[in-house]
C-alpha positions as CSV (number, residue, x, y, z in Angstrom):
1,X,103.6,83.4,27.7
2,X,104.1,83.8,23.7
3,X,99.8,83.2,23.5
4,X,99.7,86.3,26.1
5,X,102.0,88.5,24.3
6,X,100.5,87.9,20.8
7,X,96.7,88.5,22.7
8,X,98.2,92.0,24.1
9,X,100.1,92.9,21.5
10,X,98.0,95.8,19.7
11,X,98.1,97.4,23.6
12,X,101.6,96.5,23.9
13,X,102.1,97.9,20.8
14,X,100.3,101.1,21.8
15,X,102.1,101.3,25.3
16,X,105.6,101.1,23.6
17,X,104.4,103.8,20.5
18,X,103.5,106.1,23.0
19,X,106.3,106.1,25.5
20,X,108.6,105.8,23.0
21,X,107.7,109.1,21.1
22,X,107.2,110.6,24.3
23,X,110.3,110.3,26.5
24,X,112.1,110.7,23.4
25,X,110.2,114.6,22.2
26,X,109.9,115.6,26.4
27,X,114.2,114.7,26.1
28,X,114.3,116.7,23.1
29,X,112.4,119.6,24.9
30,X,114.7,119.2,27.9
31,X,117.5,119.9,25.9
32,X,115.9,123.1,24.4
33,X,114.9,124.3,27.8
34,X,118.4,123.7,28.8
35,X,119.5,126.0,26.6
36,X,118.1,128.8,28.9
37,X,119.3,130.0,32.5
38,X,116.8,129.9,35.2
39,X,116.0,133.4,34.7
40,X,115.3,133.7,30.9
41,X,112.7,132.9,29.0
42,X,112.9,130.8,26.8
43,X,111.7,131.7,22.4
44,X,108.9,129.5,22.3
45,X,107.2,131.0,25.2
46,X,108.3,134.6,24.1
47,X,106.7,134.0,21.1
48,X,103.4,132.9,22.1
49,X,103.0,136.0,24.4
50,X,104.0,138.3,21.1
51,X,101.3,136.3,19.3
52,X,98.9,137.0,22.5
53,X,99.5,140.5,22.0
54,X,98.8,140.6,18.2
55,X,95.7,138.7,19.2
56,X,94.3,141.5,21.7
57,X,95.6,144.2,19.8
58,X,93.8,143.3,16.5
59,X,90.8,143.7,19.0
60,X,92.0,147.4,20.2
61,X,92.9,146.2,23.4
62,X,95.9,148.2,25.0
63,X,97.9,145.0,26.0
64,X,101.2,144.9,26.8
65,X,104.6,142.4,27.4
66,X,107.2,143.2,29.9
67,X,109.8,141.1,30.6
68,X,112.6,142.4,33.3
69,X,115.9,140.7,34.1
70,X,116.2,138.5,36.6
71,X,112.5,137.6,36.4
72,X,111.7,134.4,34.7
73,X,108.6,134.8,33.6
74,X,106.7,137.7,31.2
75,X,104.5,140.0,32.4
76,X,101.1,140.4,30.5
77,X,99.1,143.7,31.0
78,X,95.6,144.2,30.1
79,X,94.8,148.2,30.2
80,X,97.4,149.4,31.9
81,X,97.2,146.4,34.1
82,X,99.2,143.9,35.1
83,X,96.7,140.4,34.7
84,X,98.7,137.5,34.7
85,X,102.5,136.2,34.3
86,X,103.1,133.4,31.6
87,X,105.9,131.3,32.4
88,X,107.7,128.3,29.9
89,X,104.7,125.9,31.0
90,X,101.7,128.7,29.1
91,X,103.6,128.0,25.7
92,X,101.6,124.7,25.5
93,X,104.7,122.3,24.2
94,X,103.9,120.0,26.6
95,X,100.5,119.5,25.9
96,X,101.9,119.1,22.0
97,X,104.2,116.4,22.7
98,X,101.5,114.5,24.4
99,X,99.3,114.8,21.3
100,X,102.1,114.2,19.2
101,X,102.5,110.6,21.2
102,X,99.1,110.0,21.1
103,X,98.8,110.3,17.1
104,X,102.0,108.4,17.0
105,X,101.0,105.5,19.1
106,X,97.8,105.3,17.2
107,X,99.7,105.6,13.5
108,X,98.4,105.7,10.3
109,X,99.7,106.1,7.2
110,X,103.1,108.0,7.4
111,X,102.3,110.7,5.2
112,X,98.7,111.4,6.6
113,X,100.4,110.9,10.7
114,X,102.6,113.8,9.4
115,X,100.3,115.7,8.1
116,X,97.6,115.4,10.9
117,X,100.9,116.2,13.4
118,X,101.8,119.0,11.8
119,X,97.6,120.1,11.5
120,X,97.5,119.4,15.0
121,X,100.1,121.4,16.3
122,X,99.1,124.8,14.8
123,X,95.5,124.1,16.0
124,X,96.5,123.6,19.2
125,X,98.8,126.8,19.3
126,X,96.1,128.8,17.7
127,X,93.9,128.0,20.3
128,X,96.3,128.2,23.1
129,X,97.1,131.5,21.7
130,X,93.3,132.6,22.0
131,X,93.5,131.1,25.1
132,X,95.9,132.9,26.8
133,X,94.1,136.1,25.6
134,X,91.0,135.4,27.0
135,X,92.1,134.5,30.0
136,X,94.0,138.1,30.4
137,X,90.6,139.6,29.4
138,X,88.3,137.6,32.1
139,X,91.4,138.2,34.8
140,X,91.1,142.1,33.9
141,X,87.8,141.7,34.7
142,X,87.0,138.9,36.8
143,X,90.3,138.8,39.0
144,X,88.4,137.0,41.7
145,X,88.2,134.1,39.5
146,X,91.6,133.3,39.3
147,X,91.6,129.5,40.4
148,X,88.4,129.2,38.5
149,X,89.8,130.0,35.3
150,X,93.5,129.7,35.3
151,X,93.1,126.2,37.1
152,X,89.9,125.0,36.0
153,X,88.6,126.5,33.2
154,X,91.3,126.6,30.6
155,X,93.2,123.9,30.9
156,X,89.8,122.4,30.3
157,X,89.6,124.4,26.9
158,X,93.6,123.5,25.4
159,X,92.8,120.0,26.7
160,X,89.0,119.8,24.9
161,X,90.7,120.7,22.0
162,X,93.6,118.0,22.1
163,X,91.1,115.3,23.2
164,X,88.5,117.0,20.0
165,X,92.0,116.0,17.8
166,X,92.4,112.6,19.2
167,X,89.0,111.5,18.9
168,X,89.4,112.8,15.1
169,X,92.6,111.2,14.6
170,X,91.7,107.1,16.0
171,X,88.2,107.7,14.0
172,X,89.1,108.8,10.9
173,X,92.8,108.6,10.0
174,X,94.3,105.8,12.4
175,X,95.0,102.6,11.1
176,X,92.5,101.2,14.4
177,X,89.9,103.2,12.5
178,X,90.5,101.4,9.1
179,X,90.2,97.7,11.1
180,X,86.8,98.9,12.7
181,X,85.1,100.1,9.7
């Protein structure tokens, strides 16, 4: 049993990082969310949709963010049309705590795991950011498409970008990289 463990232990190792830092940061979310009742939305998620907005508006589009009470989720209109609805799960947290696991489960150096965390994080809510406002632009004008792009299509794009980060991360910065080179 001992000759096992020690054989496993990097994945092991890995496996405990990784759920570890992630039950702990999706608890720690939790409680944030909890601060909210079911029908508010929550800052994070307010404040990606303002960013959305500065986005499209640097572009001269007329875009616009309702919110009404009772409703838990924002409104997002394109041209004097109403596009798409971002709820808590657009703000892309979730998808940061992941990364954030993944970077931690595959540590480096402490200073350079911060720093690539922190990196991390505003790249990915740059790019969810951008996301969010192209995918109002192509539902303005392709609303047909909605499973295509809402369900396929972009989470494709924040996730290419988390996996383009992780690949960056175990080659380069990792302590795995530093045994394989």
């Amino acid at each position: 049993m001992k000759q096992y463990l020690i054989q496993y232990k990097p994945f092991l190792l890995f496996l405990s990082k990784f759920f570890l830092s992630y039950i702990l940061l999706t608890i720690l979310y939790q409680l944030y969310l909890n601060q909210f009742t079911a029908n508010q939305i929550d800052a994070v998620t307010q404040v990606v949709a303002n960013n959305t907005k500065q986005l499209l508006t640097f572009f001269n589009v007329d875009f616009k963010v309702e919110s009404y009470s009772g409703e838990p989720f924002l409104r997002l209109i394109y041209n004097q049309k109403y596009v798409a609805r971002m709820i808590e799960g657009c703000n892309a947290l979730s998808v940061i705590i992941l990364f954030i696991a993944f970077v931690v489960s595959f540590s480096g150096k402490i200073k350079t795991t911060f720093l690539f965390i922190i990196l991390g994080i505003f790249i990915i809510y740059l790019f969810n950011v951008t996301r969010v406002a192209l995918l109002c632009a192509l539902m303005y004008h392709f609303p047909q498409k909605e499973g295509l792009l809402h369900g396929v299509l972009f989470p494709l794009f924040i996730y290419g970008i988390v996996f383009a980060l992780w690949l960056i991360w175990v080659n380069n910065f990792s302590n795995y990289a530093k045994k394989n080179t």
